[in-house]
N, C-alpha and C positions, 0 to 999 in steps of 0.2 A: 331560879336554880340554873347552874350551866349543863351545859352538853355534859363536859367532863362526868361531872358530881351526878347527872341524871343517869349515866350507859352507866356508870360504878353501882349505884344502888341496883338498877337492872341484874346488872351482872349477879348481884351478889345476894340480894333478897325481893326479888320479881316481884312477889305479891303485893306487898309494898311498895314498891315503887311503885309499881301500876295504878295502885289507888290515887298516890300525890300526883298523878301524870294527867289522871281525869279528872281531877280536882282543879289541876292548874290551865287557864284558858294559854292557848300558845301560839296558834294562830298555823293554817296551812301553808303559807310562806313561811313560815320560819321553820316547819317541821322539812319544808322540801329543803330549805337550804341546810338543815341538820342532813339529809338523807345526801347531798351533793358531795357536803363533806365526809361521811365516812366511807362512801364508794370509791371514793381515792383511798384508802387503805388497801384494800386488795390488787384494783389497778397497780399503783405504783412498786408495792414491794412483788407483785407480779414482773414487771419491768426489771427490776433489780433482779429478781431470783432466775430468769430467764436470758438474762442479756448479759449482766454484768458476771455473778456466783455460778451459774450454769448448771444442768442437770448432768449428773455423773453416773456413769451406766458401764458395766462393764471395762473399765479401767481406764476412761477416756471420760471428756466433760464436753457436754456438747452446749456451746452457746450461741441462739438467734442473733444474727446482726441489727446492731440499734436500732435502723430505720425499722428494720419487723416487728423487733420489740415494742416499741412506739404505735405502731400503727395496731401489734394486740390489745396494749395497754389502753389504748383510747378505745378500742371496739369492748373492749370487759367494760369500761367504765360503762360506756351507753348502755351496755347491754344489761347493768346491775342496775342501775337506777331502771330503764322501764319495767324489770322484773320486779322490783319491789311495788312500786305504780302499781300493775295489773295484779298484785297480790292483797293491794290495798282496795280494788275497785273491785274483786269478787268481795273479799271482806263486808263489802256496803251492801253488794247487789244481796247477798245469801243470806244476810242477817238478818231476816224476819221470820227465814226459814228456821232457824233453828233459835225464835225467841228472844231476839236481840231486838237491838234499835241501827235505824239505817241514817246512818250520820257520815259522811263522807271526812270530816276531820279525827272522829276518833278511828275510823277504820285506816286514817294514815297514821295518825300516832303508832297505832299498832302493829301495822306493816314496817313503818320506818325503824323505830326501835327496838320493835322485836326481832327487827332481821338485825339490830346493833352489834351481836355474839358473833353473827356469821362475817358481818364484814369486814368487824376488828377482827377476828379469827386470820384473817388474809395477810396476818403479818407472818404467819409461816410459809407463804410465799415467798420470802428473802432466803429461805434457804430451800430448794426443791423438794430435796430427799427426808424433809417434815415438812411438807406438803398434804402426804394425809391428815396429818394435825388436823387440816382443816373440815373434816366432816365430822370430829369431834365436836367444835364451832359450830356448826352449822346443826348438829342435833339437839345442841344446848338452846340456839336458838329456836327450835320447833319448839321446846319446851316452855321458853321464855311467853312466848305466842302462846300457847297452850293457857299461861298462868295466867294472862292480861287481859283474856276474854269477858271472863263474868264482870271484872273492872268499868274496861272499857268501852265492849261492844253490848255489854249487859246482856250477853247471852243466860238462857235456861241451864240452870245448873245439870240438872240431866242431857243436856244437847252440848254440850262442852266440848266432849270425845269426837264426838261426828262431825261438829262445826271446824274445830282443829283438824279433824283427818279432811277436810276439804281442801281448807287451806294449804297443810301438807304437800296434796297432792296437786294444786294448783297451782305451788311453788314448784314442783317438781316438774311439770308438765313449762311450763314456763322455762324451766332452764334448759330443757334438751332440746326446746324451739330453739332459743336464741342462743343457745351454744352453737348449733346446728346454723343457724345463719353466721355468729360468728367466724363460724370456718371456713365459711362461704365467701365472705367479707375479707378476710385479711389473706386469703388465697388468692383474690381476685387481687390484690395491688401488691402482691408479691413475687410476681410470677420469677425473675430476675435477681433475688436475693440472695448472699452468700450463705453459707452453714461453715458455723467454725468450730472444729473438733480440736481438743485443748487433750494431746495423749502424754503419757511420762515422758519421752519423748523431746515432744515438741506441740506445736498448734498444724493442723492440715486445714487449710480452707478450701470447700466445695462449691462451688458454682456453680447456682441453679440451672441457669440457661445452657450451660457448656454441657452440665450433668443430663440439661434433656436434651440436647441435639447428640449429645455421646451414647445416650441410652439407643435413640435410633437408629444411630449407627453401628451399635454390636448386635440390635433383633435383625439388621438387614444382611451384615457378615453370619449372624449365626445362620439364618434361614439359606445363604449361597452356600455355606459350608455346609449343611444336610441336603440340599439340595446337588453338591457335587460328591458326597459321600455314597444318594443313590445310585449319582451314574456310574460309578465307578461298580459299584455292587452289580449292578445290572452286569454292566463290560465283565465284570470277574464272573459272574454267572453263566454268560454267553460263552465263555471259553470252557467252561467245565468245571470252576471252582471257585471259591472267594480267597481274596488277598492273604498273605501273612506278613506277620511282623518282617523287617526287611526285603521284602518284594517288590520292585520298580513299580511303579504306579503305570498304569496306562499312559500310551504317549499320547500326543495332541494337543499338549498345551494350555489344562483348565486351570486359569488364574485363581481360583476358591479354594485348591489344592496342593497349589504349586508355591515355588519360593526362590526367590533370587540366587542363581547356578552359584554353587561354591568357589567354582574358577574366576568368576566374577570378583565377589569379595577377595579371595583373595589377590587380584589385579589391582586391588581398590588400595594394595598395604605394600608402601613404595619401600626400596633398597634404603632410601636418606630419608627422613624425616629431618629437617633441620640439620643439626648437628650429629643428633642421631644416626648409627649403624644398625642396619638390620641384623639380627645373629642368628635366630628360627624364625622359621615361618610352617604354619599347618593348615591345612581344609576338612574339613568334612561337609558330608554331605549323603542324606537315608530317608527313609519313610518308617515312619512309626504310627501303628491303628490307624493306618491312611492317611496319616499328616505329612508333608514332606517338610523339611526343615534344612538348613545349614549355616556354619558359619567357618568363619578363616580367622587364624590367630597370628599376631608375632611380636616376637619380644625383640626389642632395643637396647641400646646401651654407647655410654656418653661419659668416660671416664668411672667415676664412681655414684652416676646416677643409671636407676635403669628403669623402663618401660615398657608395658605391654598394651597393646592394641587388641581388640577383639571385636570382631563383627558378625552378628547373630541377625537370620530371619528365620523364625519358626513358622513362615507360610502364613494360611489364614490365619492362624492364631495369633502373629505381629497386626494385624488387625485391628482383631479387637483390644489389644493392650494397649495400642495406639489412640483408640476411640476413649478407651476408660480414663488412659492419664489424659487426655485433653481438659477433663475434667476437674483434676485434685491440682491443690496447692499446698506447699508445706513446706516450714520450715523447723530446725532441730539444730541446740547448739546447747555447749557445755565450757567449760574451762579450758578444755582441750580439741574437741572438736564445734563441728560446722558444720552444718547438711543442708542443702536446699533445693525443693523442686520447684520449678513454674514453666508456663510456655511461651515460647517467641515463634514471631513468622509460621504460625504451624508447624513446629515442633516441640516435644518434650523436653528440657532441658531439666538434669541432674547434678549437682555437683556434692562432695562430700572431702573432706581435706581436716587433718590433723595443721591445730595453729602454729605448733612449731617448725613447722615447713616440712616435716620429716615422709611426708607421703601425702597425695590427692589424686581424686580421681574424678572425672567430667564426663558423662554419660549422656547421649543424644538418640533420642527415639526421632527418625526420620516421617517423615508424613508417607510414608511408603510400608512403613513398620518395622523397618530396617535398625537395629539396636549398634551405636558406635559405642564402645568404651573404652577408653582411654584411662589406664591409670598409671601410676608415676610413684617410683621409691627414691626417697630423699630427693624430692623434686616437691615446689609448692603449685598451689591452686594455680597461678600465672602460667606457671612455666607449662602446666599440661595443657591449659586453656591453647596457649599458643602451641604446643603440637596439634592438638586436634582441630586448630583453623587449618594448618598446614594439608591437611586430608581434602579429595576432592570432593565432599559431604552433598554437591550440588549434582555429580553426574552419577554419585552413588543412589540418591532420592528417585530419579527419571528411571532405574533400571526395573525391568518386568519381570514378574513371575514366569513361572513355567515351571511343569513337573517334567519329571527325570527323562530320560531319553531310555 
């Protein structure tokens, strides 16, 4: 009889089959290579449903990159086959305990095939989100196991229940081991791996390594920024009162605080740009809940194209915005537009532009946290790109913090 015709009958009328199973000699090599092959049912459409289909959560698909994929998919595989193994090698060792016979072949028949529901079960792996599907699988097969005892292991009709609840729970004890090393396992050779987030949108891709050197660098901005929040508390206490909204900040120049002078930025936004005339120009520059922030704006124009420059630092908080996007990749495009982020030379680079040339804009987070945006009406992607080379983006990065005077 094949494999096929054997898991079918299984599936479909247990008791019976269990009987023609211990009836038929099969031989423990060929039951292991029955047991090889169906633990690639779960591995692989595990593979598929994780890597390629992706789990979708909250209005976004998040899919593992191949290499991880692979590297899960091969840790489930080993991990399924020794778990059946040692569910087969209590099988042996308990069966006298509860009235059976200690045979090391039928106690794998019955491990390997009875676990046959749970590992064909693993085709609901191809799709995530009937995933649960699978403990339905996998209770069918407790059952399966359950019906094949008296059969195969010759268990005591009254010891049935309790020999089955061994098993059971030595299936279960087993999988939270080697789930539990498997996270272990494919965390250890992952360290480096992307995460690709698939939104209406567009796809964002995350970068593990970037994600952890960015995480450290927003716990070490945030802790300078409470840490210059007390001093200031202190300073404001010492004088007789705490800050308010609009209130110069203490002078002395704490960089955790402080933010690129507004006179500055706007230094930074020239009369000519190219072809371009200047027509306004504006600054601001204030402290809000102790932040100090500013930026300088100005609009251009060039016949019947026009553009606006704007240059923002929000202080410490250009920081950590700086830290987080070093991290994210993403791109977003449609019939009419085109969005794209990623980083060069340590900085954030943004662009976004309508295909028909009719508007784009080229946005540059400086490694200082200094935000350029450059955006352009009836003017294409090119044409902004090369204003905002024109900008001195290099002596704009070098400049320092400092709170207000």
């Amino acid at each position: 009889m094949s494999l096929i015709h054997r898991i079918q009958n299984l599936l479909l009328q247990p008791r019976t089959a269990w009987h023609r199973i211990d009836d038929t000699p099969i031989g423990s090599a060929r039951i292991f290579r029955h047991l090889l092959l169906l633990a690639l049912v779960p591995a692989i459409c595990g593979f598929v449903g994780l890597s390629v289909v992706g789990a979708r959560a909250a209005g976004v698909t998040i899919r593992l990159p191949w290499q991880r994929g692979l590297v899960h998919a091969a840790a489930t595989y080993c991990m399924l086959v020794a778990g059946v193994l040692v569910v087969a090698l209590v099988a042996h060792v308990v069966a006298p305990t509860f009235g059976g016979r200690a045979s090391r072949e039928s106690a794998l028949k019955l491990a390997v095939y009875g676990s046959a529901a749970a590992l064909l079960g693993g085709v609901f792996l191809l799709v995530p989100a009937l995933s649960m599907l699978w403990l339905l699988a996998v209770l069918y097969a407790a059952y399966v196991v359950f019906a094949g005892l008296p059969s195969v292991m010759r268990s005591a009709p009254q010891k049935t229940v309790p020999y089955a609840a061994v098993l059971v729970l030595a299936g279960a004890v087993v999988g939270l081991l080697l789930s539990a090393a498997m996270t272990r396992l494919t965390a250890h050779g992952m360290e480096a791996a992307d995460i690709t987030v698939q939104t209406p949108g567009g796809k964002v891709r995350l970068d593990a390594a970037s994600l952890e050197a960015a995480s450290q660098k927003i716990s070490d901005a945030a802790r300078r920024m409470e840490a210059a929040s007390d001093r200031q508390g202190a300073a404001a206490a010492g004088q007789g009162g705490a800050p308010t909204v609009g209130t110069p900040p203490v002078t002395g120049g704490d960089p955790d605080t402080g933010a690129v002078p507004a006179p500055a930025l706007k230094a930074a936004l020239p009369e000519t740009l190219g072809a371009f005339q200047r027509t306004a120009i504006e600054m601001h520059g204030g402290q809000v809940t102790g932040r100090v922030n500013s930026n300088a704006r100005a609009d251009y124009s060039n016949g019947e194209q026009r553009m606006r420059i704007e240059m923002i630092d929000l202080g410490a908080m250009s920081k950590l915005m700086a830290s987080a996007g070093a991290a994210v990749q993403g791109e977003r495009e449609n019939s009419s537009v085109s969005e794209r982020t990623w980083q060069e030379n340590g900085r954030t680079l943004h662009e976004n532009f309508r295909k028909d040339g009719s508007s784009a804009q080229y946005t540059t987070t400086l490694r200082n946290g200094v935000v350029v945006e450059v955006t352009g009406t009836r003017m294409n992607l090119d044409e902004v790109k090369a204003a905002s080379s024109l900008l001195d983006l290099a002596t704009l990065e070098k400049l320092q913090r400092r709170t207000l005077p």
